[in-house]
N, C-alpha and C positions, 0 to 999 in steps of 0.2 A: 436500623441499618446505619453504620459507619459511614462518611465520609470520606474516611482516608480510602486514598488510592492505593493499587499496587502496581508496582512497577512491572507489565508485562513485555514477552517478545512479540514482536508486529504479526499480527492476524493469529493471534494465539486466541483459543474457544472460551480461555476464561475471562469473567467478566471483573474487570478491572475495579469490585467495589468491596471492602470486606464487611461478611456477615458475621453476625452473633445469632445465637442458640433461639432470641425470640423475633427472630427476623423470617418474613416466607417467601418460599418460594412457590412456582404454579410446576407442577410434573406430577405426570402419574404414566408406568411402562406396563404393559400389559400384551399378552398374546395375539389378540387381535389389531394390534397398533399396526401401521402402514410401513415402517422403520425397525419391524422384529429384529433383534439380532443384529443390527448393522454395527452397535459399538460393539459386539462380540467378533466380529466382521476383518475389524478392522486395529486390534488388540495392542494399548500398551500400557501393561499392567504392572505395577512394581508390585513386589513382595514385602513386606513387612515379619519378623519374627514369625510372632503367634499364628499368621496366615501358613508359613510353612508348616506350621507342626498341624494343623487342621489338614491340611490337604494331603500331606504324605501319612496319616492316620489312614485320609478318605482311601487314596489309595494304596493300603496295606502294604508301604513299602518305608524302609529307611529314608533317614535326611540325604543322606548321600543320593541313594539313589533315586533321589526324587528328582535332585539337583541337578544330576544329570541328564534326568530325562525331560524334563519340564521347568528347567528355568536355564536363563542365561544372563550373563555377571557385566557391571556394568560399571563405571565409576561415581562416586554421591560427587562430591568435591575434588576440586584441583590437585587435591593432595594425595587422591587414590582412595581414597574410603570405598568399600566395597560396597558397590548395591547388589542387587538380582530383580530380573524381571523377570514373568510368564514366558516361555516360549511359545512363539507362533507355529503354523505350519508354514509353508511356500506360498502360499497368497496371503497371508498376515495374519489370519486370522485365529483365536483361540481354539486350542484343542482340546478343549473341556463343552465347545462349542457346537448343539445338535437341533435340529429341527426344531424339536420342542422348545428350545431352549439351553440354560446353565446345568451341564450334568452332573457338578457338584455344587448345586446351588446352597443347600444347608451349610456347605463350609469353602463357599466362594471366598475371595481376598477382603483384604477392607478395602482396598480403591474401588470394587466394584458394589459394596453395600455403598458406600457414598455418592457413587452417580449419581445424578448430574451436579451432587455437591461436592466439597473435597474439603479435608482437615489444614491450615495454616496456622502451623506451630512456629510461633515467634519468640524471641528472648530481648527485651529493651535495654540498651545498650545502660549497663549501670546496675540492671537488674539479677537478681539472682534466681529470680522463678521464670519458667519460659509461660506463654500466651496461649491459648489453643481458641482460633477464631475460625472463619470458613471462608468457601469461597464457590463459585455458582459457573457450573461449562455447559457453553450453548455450542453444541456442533452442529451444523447445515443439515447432518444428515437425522438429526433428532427430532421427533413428533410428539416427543412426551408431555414438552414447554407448551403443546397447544390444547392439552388434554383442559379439562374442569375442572382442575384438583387444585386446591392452597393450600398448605400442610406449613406449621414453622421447622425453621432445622433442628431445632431438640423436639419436636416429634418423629420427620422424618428421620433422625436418629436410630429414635428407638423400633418405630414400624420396621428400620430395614436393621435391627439390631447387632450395633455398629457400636455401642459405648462397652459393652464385653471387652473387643479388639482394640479398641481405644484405648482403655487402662490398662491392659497387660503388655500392650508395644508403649507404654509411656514413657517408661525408661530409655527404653533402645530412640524415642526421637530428643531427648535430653541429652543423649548423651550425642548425637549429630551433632543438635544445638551448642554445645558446649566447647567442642571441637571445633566446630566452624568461628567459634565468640574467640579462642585464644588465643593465646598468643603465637609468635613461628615455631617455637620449641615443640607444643604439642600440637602445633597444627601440621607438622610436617611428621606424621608418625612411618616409625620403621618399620621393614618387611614384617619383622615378627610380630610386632603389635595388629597391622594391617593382616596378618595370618590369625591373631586370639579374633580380630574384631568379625573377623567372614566366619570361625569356626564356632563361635558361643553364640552370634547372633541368628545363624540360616543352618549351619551343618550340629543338629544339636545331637546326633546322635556320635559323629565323631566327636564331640563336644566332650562327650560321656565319657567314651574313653579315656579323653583326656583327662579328666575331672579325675576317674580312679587310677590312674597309673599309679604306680610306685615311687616313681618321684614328684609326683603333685600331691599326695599321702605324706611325703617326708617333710614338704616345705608347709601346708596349712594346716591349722588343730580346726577339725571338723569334727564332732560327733558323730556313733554309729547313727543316730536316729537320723541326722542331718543326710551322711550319708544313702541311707536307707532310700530316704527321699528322692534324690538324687541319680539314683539309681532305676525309679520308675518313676517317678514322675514327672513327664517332658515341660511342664510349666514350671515346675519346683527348679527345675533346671537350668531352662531361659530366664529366668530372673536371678538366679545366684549368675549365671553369666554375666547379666547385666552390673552385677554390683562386682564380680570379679576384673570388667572392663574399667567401671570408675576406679576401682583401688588401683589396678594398673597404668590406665591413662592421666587421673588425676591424684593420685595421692587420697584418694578418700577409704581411710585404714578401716572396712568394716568386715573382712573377713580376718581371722586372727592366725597369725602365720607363728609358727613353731619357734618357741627361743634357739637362736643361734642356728636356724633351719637354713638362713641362704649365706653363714660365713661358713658350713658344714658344705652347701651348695657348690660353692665359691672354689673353696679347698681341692671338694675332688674332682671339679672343671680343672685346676691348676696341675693335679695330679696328670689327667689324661693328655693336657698340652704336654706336659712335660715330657711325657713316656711317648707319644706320639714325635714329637722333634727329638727324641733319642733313637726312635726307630726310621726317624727320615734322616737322619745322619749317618746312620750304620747302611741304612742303603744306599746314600751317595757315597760313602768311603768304598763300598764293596764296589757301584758301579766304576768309581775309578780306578779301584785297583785291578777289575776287569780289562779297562780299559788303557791303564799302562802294560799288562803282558800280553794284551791283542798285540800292541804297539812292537813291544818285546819281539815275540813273534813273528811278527811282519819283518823284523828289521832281520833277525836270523836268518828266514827264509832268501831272502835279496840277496843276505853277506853267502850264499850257498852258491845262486846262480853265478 
C-alpha cells in the first residue's frame, strides 16, 4: 500500500490512500447481504467507450439511441470535454436496476465491475507514460467491507473481469490525461474538436458514418480491408477513433491522409465561401433595389393625393 495521499472533497466515500494491484482489500457483495442493491439505489455511473458499445449491443439498439435513452452528458474538465453518465429514473436510481439484481450484469459498466474499488490513472508531471494505480469507497450504506473476504486488487480485477475494459478504454483515458497535462492551446479545444471527441469516443455508430462519408474518403488513404473493419467492427472502430483524436488533438500523424487531400479540401471550402458571398450580395442588391421603388412608390402615391 502507498503512502501517498489523495487529495479528496470533504466527506467524499473515498479512502484517501492510493492502492497498487498487490494491495487488499476486505469485500465480498452477494444476494443475501443486508445492503442489496442500495449502490444500484442510489446511481452515479460514468460511462467509459467500450462500456457504451457493450450495453447498447445488450440492448439491440444504436449508439445514438442508446444515448438518448440511457445516458446523460456531463462536463470531464473546465474546458468542456464531454463525459456521459447512466441515467437514473426519478428516485435516482439505475434503470438496469431489478429485484434480483443487475439486468445486464454480463456487460454492466466498468465503474460498476470495480466497486468498491476504482481505477486512478495518473500522468507524472515530466512524464510521458500515464500511472494506472486504485483507489478504495467506503459508503455508510455498504455491508460488503464487513463481509469475510481478503481478495488483492489484481484478483479482484480479474474475479469481477474488469482488465478486458481496462485495456480497450486505455487510450480514450490517455488521451483525458494528456489534455488535462497541456498546455492552453490544446486545452482549451473548440466546438468541433469537442463535437469529434463525444462522436468517436460514446456515439460510435454516428462515428461510422462519419468515418465513410465521402469527404472523410477524400482526406485519409485507408485500405479496403482497414475499411472493411471499420465498417463492422465496433471495437476496430473505437480505437481508430482514438488514434484519429490523437492525430487531431495532438499532432500524432498515424493515420495517413491523402497527398494534397486537405489543400484540394481547402480549395473547394474557398470555392463555396466565395459563391456563397456572391449569392449574399446579389440578395442584398435585389433587397435594396426592392426597397428603393417601395420608396419610389410611396413617394408617387403622396405626390397623387
Amino acid at each position: 500500500m502507498s503512502d501517498e495521499k489523495i487529495e479528496l472533497p470533504h466527506n467524499s466515500p473515498v479512502q484517501p490512500t492510493r492502492l497498487e494491484l498487490e494491495d487488499t482489500i476486505k469485500f465480498r457483495c452477494h444476494k443475501d447481504i443486508s445492503c442489496w442493491n442500495q449502490c444500484c439505489a442510489r446511481a452515479d455511473v460514468t460511462l467509459a467507450p467500450y462500456d457504451i458499445i457493450r450495453l447498447k449491443k445488450r440492448m439491440n439498439m444504436d449508439s445514438t439511441e442508446f444515448l438518448a435513452q440511457y445516458s446523460v452528458p456531463f462536463e470531464i474538465d473546465a474546458h468542456g470535454i464531454p463525459g456521459i453518465k447512466l441515467r437514473t429514473d426519478d428516485s435516482g436510481a439505475c434503470q438496469f436496476m431489478t429485484n434480483e439484481g443487475c439486468s445486464v450484469y454480463e456487460d454492466r459498466p466498468t465503474a460498476c465491475r470495480y466497486y468498491p474499488s476504482g481505477l486512478l490513472s495518473m500522468r507524472a508531471l515530466g512524464e510521458a507514460k500515464d500511472e494506472q494505480h486504485f483507489l478504495l469507497i467506503k459508503e455508510d450504506h455498504c455491508k460488503g467491507h464487513e463481509e469475510d473476504n481478503i481478495i488483492t486488487i489484481g484478483d479482484y480485477r480479474k474475479e469481477q473481469q474488469v482488465e478486458e475494459f481496462d485495456e480497450l478504454n486505455r487510450d480514450f483515458y490517455r488521451i483525458i490525461l494528456k489534455k488535462k497535462s497541456t498546455g492552453p492551446t490544446i486545452g482549451a479545444p473548440s466546438d468541433m474538436s469537442l463535437q469529434l471527441f463525444f462522436m468517436a469516443s460514446y456515439d460510435v455508430d454516428r462515428f461510422r458514418r462519419f468515418v465513410m462519408s465521402e469527404n472523410f474518403i477524400k482526406i485519409y488513404d485507408i485500405t479496403d480491408e482497414e475499411y472493411d473493419s471499420l465498417e463492422k467492427d465496433d471495437v476496430a472502430l473505437m480505437q481508430f477513433g482514438f488514434t484519429l483524436m490523437k492525430q487531431v488533438f495532438f499532432g500524432e500523424l498515424s493515420i495517413k491522409e491523402r497527398e494534397g487531400a486537405w489543400d484540394k479540401r481547402a480549395d473547394e471550402r474557398r470555392e463555396i465561401l466565395e459563391y456563397r458571398k456572391k449569392v449574399e450580395i446579389a440578395e442584398h442588391e435585389k433587397k435594396q433595389e426592392e426597397a428603393r421603388k417601395a420608396a419610389i412608390d410611396s413617394g408617387t402615391e403622396h405626390a397623387e393625393d
